[in-house]
N, C-alpha and C positions, 0 to 999 in steps of 0.2 A: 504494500500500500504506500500510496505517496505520504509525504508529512500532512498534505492537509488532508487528506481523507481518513490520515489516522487520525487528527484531530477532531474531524468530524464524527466517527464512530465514536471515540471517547466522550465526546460533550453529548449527542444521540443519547449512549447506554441510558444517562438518567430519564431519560423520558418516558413516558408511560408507556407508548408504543416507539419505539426508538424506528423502526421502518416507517412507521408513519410519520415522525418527525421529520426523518432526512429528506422522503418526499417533500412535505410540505415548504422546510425549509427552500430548494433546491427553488421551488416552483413559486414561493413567496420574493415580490418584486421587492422588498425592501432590504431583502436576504437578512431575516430573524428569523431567530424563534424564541417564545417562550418555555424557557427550562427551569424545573425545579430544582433550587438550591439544600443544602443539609444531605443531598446524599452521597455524592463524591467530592462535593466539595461546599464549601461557606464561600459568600464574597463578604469581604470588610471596604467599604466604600468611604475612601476620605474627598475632601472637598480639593477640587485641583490645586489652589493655590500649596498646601501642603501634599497631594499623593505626587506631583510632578518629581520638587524635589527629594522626596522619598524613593521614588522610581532610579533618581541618579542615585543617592547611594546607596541602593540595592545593587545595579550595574556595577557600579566600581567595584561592591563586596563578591559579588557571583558571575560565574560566566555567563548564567541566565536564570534570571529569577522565571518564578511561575507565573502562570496568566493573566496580563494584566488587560482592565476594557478599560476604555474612556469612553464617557458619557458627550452627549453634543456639547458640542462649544467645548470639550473638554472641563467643563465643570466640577467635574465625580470623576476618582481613577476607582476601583473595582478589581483588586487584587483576590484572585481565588487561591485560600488556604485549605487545610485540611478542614471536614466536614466536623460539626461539634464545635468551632471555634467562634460564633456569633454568640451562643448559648455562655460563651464562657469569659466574652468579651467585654470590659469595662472601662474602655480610652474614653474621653471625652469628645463629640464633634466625630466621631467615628460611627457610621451607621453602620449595622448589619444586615444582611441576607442571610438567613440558616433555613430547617425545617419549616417548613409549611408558607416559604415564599417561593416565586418563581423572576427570574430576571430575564432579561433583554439580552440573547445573545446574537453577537451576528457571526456569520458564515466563516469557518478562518478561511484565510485565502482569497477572500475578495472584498473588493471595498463597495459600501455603503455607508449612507449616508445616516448621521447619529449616531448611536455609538456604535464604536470599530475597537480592535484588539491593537493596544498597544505592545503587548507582547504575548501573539500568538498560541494556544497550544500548542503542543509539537505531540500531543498522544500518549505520550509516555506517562502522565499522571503526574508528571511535576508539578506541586503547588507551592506556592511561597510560606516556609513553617513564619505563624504566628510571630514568634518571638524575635526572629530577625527583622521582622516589619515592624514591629514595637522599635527594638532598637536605630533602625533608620527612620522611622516618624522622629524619636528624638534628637539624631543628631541633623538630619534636616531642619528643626525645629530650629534649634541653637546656630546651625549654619546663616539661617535667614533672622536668628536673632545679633550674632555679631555686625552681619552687612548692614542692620537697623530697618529690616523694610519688615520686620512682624507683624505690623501691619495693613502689610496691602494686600 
């Protein structure tokens, strides 16, 4: 399988009818779908001005963190971690997605419009562990609190 169609069966599995998903998907003009979160994975959704720089120093810490969506305008990044981590969640300014929500994913490997993957699946079930996102939320924090722009 290619990377993106492994990604695509990976994000699929959670779906109620996973075949009926990828159709849908495939055949849906805005290239979404609605998938439900808490079972392969949680998303922790911070507000862009802080998941951006968070996203960099995850980069600089890993050769590639886990899944990351932007929301339009890039507003919300949407980091998916292991599943049970919203349940368990208490940052401040930090929304979650676990059990008994469903998010807005789009298709990997093509672009549309609203939210897109800023850093794709790749299938392999790679998620960003919890606590390395905690610790780049703070030192991003402190990064944009030295430069004095906290805030903007």
């Amino acid at each position: 399988m290619t990377g993106a169609k492994t990604a695509v069966a990976w994000l699929a599995s959670v779906a109620p009818d996973p075949e009926a998903c990828r159709r849908e998907w495939e055949r849906n003009p805005l290239g979404v779908a609605l998938l439900p979160a808490g079972k392969a994975w949680d998303v922790l959704i911070l507000p862009g001005d802080l998941g951006h720089p968070t996203l960099d120093v995850l980069t600089r810490l890993l050769d590639r963190p886990g899944p990351v969506l932007a929301g339009f305008g890039d507003s919300r990044l949407g980091f998916l971690v292991p599943a049970g981590t919203a349940a368990r969640w208490v940052g401040t300014g930090v929304r979650t997605a676990g059990a008994g929500t469903w998010i807005v994913v789009p298709y990997p490997g093509r672009v549309t419009r609203g939210v897109r993957w800023l850093v794709p699946p790749d299938g392999s079930g790679t998620l960003t562990d919890p606590a390395l996102l905690e610790l780049a939320m703070h030192e991003a924090a402190a990064e944009r609190a030295r430069r004095g722009d906290a805030h903007r």
